[in-house]
C-alpha positions, 0 to 999 in steps of 0.5 A: 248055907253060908249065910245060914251058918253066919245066922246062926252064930249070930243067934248063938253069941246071944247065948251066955254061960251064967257064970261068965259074962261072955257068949258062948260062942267067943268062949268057945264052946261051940266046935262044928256046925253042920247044916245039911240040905234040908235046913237040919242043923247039927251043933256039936258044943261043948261046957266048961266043965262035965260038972258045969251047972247048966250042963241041962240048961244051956245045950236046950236053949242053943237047941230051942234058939237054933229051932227057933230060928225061921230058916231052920227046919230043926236042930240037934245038940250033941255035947262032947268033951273031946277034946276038953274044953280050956281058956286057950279055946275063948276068942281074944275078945272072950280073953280081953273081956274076961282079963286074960289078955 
């Protein structure tokens, strides 16, 4: 399972938030991944923002990305804003990328 979840962040950092030049990964937006016995994934994530404007978009293409994946069965996004999203959450790479650092 340990090789699917490392797949599967893969796929996800080809994901990018329209409005900033980083995956969405490194932004942190994604907060667990859970992967059961039968190859169903579970990806709780989050936006930028509970006004952001791919707030439709964005969750149906990490689902159809994951979904799409060949050792995926099926995969489900459930977005939570608990707790809120913040730049402290980016990956120092998401930081340098973005000039924090």
């Amino acid at each position: 399972m340990i090789e699917l979840e490392n797949d599967i962040v893969k796929t996800l950092k080809t994901i990018y938030d329209p409005e900033i030049p980083v995956d969405i990964f490194e932004l942190g937006l994604i907060y667990e991944i859970r992967i059961n016995d039968d190859r169903f994934v579970d990806i709780d994530m989050t936006l930028t923002s509970p006004n952001c404007p791919v707030a439709e978009t964005l969750p149906k293409e990490v689902e159809d990305k994951v979904k799409g994946m060949e050792q995926v069965l099926d995969c489900k996004v459930h977005i939570v804003f608990d707790p809120p999203w913040d730049k402290d959450m980016m990956s120092d790479e998401a930081k340098l990328e973005l000039g924090f650092l």
